[in-house]
Short mmCIF file of the C-alpha atoms (twelve columns), coordinates in Angstrom:
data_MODEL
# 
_entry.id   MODEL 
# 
loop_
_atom_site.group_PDB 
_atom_site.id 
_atom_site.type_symbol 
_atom_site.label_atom_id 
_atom_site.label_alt_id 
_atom_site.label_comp_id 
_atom_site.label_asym_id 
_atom_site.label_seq_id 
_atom_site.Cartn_x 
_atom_site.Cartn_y 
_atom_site.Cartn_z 
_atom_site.pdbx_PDB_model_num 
ATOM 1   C CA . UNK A 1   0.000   0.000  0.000   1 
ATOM 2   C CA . UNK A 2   1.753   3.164  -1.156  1 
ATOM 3   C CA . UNK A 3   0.631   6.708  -0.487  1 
ATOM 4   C CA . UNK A 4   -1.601  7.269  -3.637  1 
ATOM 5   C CA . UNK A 5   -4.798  6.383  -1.512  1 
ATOM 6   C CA . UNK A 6   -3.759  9.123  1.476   1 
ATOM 7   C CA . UNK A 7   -3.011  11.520 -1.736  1 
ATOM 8   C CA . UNK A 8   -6.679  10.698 -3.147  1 
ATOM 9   C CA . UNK A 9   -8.130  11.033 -0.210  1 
ATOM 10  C CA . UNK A 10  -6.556  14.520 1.172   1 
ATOM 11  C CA . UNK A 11  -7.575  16.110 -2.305  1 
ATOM 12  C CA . UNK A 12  -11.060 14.734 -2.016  1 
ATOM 13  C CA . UNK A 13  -12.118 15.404 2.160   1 
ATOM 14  C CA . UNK A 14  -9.927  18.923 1.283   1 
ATOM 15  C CA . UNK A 15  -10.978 19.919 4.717   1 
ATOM 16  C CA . UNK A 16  -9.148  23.477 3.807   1 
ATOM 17  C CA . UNK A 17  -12.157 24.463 1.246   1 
ATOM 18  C CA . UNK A 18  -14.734 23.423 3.952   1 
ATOM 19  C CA . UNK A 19  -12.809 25.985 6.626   1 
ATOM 20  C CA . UNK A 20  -15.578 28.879 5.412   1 
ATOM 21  C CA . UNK A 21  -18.537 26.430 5.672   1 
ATOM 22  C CA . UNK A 22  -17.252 25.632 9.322   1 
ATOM 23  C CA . UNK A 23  -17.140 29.162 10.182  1 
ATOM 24  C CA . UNK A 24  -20.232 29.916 9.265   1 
ATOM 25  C CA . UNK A 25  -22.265 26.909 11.008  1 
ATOM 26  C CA . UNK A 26  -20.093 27.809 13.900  1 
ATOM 27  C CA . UNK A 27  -20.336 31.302 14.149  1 
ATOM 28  C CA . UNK A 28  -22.735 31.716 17.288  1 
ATOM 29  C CA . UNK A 29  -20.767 28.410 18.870  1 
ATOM 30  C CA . UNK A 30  -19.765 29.389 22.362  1 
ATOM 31  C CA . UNK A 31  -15.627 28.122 22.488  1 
ATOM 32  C CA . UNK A 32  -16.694 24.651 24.091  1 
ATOM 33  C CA . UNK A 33  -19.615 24.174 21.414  1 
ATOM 34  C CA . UNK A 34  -16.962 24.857 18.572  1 
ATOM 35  C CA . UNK A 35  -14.337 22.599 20.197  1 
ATOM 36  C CA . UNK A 36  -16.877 19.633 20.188  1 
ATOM 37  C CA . UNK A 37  -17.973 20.156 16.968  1 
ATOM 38  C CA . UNK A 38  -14.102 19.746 15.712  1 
ATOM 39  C CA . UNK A 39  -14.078 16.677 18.161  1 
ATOM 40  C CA . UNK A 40  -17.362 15.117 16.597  1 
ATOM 41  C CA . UNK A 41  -16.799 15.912 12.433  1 
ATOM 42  C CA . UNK A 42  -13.379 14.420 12.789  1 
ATOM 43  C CA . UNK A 43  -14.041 11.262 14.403  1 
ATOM 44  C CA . UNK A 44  -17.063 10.415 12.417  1 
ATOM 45  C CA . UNK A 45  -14.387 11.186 9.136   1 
ATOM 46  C CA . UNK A 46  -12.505 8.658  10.529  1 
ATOM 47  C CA . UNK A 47  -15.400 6.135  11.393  1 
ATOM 48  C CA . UNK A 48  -16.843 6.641  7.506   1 
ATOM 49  C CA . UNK A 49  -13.443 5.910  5.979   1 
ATOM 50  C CA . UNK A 50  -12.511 3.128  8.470   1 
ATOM 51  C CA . UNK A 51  -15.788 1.463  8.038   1 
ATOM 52  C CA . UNK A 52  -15.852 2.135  4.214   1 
ATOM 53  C CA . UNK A 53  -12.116 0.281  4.046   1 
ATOM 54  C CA . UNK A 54  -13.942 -2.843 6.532   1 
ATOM 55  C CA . UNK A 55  -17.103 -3.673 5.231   1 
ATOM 56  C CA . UNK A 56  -17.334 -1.512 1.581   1 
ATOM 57  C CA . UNK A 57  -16.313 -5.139 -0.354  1 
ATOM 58  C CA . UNK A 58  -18.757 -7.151 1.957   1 
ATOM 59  C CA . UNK A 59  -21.693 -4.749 1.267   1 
ATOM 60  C CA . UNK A 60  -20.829 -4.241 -2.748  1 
ATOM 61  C CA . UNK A 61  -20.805 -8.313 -2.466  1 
ATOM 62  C CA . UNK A 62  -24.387 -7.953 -0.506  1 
ATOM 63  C CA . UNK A 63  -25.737 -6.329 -3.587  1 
ATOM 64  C CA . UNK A 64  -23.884 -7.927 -6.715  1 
ATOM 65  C CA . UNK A 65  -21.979 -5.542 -7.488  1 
ATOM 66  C CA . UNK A 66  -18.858 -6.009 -9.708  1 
ATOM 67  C CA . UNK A 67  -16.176 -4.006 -8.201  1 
ATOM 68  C CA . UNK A 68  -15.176 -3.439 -12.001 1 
ATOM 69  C CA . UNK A 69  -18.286 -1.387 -11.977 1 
ATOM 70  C CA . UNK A 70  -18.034 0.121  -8.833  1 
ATOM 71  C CA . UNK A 71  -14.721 1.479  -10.133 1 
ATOM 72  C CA . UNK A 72  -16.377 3.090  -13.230 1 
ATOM 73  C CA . UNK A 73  -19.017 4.695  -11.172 1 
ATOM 74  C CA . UNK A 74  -16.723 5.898  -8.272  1 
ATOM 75  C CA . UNK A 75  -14.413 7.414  -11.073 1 
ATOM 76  C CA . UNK A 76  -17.379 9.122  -12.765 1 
ATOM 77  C CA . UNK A 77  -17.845 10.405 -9.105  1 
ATOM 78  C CA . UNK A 78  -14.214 11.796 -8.493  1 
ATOM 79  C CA . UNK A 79  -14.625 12.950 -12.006 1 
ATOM 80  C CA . UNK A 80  -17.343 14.648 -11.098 1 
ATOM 81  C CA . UNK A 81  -16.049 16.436 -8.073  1 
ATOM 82  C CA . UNK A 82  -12.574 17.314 -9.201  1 
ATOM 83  C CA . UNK A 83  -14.673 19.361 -11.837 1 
ATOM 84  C CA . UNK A 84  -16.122 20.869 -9.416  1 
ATOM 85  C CA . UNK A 85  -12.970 21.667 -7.570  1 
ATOM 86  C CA . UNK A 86  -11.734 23.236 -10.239 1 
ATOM 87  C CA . UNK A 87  -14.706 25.348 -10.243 1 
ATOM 88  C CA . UNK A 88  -13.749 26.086 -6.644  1 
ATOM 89  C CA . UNK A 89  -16.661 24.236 -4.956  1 
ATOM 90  C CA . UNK A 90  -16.689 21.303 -2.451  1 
ATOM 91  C CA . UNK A 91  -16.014 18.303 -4.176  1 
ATOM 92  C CA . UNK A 92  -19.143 16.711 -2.201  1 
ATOM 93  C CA . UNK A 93  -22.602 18.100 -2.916  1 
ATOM 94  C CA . UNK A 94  -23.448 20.563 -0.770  1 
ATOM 95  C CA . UNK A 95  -26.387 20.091 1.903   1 
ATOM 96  C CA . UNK A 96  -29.694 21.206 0.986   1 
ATOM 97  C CA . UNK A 97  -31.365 23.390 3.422   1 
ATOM 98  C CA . UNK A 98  -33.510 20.463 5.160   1 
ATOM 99  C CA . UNK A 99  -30.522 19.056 5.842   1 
ATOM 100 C CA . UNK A 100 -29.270 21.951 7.233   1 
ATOM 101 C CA . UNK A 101 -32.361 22.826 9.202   1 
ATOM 102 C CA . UNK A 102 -32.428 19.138 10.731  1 
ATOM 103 C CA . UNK A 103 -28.753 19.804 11.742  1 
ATOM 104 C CA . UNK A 104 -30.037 22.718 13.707  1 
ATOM 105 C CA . UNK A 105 -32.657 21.165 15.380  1 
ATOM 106 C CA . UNK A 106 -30.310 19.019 17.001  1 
ATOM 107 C CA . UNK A 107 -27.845 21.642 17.921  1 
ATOM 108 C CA . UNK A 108 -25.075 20.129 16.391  1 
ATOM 109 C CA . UNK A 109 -23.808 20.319 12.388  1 
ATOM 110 C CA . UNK A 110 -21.058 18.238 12.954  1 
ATOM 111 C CA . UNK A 111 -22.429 14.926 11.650  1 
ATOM 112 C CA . UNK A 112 -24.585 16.674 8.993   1 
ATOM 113 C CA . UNK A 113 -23.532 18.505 6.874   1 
ATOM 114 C CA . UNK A 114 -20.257 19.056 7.619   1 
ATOM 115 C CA . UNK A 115 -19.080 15.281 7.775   1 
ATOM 116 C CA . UNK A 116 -21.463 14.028 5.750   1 
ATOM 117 C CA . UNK A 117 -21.641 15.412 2.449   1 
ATOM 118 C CA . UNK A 118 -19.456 18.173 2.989   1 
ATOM 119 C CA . UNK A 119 -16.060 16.658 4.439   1 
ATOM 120 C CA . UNK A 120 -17.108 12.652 3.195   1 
ATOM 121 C CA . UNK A 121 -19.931 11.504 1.045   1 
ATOM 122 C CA . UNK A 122 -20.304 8.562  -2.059  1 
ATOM 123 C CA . UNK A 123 -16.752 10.264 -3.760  1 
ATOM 124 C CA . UNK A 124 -15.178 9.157  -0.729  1 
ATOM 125 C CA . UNK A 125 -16.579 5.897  0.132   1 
ATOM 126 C CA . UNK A 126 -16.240 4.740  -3.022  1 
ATOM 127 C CA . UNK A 127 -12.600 5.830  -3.314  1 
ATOM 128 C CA . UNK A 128 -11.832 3.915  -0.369  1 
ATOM 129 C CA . UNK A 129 -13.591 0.996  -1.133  1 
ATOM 130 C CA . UNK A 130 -11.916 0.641  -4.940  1 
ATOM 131 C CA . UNK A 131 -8.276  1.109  -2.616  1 
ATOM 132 C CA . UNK A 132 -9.384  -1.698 -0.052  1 
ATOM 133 C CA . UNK A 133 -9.531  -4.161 -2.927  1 
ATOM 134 C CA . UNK A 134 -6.109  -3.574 -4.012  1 
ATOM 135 C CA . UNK A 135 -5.332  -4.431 0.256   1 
ATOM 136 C CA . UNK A 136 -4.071  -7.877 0.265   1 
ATOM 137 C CA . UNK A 137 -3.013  -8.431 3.665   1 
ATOM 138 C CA . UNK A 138 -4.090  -7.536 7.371   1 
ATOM 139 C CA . UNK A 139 -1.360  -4.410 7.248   1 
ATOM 140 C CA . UNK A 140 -2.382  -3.394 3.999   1 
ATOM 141 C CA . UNK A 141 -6.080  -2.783 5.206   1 
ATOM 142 C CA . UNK A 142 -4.614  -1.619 8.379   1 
ATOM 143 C CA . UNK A 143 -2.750  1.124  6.849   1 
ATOM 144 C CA . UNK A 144 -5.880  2.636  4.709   1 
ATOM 145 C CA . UNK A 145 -7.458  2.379  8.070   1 
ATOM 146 C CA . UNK A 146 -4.885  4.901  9.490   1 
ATOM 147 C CA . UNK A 147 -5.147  6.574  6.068   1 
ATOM 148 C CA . UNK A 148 -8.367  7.527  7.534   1 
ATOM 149 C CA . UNK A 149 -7.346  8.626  10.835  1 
ATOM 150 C CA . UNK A 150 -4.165  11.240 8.977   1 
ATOM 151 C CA . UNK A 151 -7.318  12.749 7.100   1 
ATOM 152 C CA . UNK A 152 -8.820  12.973 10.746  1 
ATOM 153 C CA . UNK A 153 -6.314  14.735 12.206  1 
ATOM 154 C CA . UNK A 154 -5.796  17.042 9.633   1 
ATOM 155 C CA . UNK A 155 -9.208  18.134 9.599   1 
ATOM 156 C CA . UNK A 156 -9.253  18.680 13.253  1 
ATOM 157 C CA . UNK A 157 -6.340  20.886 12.384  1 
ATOM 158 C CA . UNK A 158 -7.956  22.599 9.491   1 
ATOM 159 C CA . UNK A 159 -11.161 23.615 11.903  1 
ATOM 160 C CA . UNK A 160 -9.374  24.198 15.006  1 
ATOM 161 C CA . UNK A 161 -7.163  26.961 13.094  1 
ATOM 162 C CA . UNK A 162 -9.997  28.025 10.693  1 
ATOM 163 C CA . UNK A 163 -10.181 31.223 11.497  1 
ATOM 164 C CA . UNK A 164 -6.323  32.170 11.244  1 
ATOM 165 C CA . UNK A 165 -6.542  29.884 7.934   1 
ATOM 166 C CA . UNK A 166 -9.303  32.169 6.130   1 
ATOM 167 C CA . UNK A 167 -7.543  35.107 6.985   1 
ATOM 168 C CA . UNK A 168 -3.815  34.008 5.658   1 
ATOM 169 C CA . UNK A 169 -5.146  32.643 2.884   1 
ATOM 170 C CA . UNK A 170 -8.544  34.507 2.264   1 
ATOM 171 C CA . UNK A 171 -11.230 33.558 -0.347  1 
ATOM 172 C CA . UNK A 172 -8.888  33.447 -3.149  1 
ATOM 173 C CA . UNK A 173 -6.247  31.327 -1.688  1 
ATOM 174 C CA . UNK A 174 -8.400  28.885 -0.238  1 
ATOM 175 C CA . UNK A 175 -9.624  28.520 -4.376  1 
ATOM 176 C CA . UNK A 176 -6.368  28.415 -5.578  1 
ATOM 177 C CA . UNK A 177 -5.553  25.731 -3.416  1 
ATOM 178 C CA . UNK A 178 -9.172  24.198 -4.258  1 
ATOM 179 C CA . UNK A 179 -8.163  24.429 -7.738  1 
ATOM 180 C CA . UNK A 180 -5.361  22.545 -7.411  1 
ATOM 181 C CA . UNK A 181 -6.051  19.454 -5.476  1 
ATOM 182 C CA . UNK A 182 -8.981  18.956 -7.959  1 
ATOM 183 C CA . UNK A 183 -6.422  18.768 -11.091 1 
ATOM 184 C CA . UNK A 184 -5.028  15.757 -8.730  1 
ATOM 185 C CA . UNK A 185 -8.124  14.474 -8.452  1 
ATOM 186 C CA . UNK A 186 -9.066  14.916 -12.141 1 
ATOM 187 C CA . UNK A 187 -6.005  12.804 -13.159 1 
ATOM 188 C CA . UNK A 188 -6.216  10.344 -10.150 1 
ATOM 189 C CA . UNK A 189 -10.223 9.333  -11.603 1 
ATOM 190 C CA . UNK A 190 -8.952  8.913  -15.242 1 
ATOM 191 C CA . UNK A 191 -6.810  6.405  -13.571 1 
ATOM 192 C CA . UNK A 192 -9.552  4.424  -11.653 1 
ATOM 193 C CA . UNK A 193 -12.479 4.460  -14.426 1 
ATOM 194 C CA . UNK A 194 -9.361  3.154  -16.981 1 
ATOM 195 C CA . UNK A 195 -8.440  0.513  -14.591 1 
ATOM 196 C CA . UNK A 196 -12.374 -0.390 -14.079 1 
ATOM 197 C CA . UNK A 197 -12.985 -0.303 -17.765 1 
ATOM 198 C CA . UNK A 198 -10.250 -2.307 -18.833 1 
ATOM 199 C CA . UNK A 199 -10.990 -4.939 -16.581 1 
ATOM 200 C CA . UNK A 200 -15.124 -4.442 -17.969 1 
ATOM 201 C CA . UNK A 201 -13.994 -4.774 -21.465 1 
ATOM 202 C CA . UNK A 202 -10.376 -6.074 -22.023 1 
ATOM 203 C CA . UNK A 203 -10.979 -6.313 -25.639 1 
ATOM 204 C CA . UNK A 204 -10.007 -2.131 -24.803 1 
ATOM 205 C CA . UNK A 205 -6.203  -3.309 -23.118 1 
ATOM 206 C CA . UNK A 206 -5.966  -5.595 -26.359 1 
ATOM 207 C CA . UNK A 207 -3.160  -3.936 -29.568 1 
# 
């Protein structure tokens, strides 16, 4: 297991571009409220990557799924959100505003939306599920696991220095770097759907 997966990962979650959506659901937080919310969104990051890398192959097996096309779709996915990275937008879809009222009735917008689909939604999942079929040992599965606990971290980082973040970088450096982790990501999901379609139709692979 090399570091492509952490790579794919880090330019998908991009917890960096969400740094303005976490200010604003947090703006009225008292300090404490804030500090849980960081505590909450970054652990459930973790659990949806660790769980994805545990049980995605068991559940695509569930529902006959050919990981073949699973690799196809999930491409078309990153596809989809590094062009929307390069558009300077959140690779995930946004939340719609139920969502975002439901967060609020609860008090808390850590689980929904910013985990879930802001920080990790069906780009990520399937990502990691594509990378835990290439894990052939216990070590291999254990280090995608901690894959997801680096991306964790970092996005406890991210929202625990947001507000010195948006103002060193501002709105136009938080894009650029946007920008730039979705040209990654555009490459990195040419890669995946080739694999996927290659192994769909190898009459494509044939000279």
């Amino acid at each position: 297991m090399d570091f492509k997966p952490l790579v794919t990962l880090l330019a998908i979650v991009n917890p960096l571009a969400i740094v303005p959506f976490f200010i604003h659901y947090t703006q009225d937080f008292t300090p404490a409220q804030r500090q849980r919310t960081i505590l909450i969104s970054s652990f459930s990051t973790f659990a949806v990557i660790a769980i994805s890398a545990i049980l995605g192959l068991q559940i695509l097996d569930f529902f006959s799924i050919s990981l073949q096309s699973f690799q196809v779709g999930g491409g078309t996915l990153l596809l989809i959100g590094s062009i929307n990275m390069l558009n300077a937008q959140p690779a995930e879809a946004k939340s719609n505003a139920d969502e975002v009222n439901d967060a609020a009735a609860r008090a808390s917008i850590a689980v929904v939306p910013l985990t879930i689909p802001l920080l990790t939604g069906p780009a990520t999942m399937s990502t990691v599920v594509i990378y835990a079929d290439k894990a052939h040992s216990f070590w291999q599965h254990a280090a995608l696991v901690g894959y997801g606990a680096v991306i964790a971290v970092a996005t406890a980082i991210c929202f625990s220095l947001a507000e010195p973040i948006a103002r060193f970088l501002g709105k136009t450096g938080i894009n650029v770097m946007t920008r730039l982790m979705g040209l990654i990501l555009a490459a990195l999901s040419v890669e995946v759907m080739a694999d996927g379609l290659g192994k769909l139709f190898p009459v494509l692979l044939s000279r």
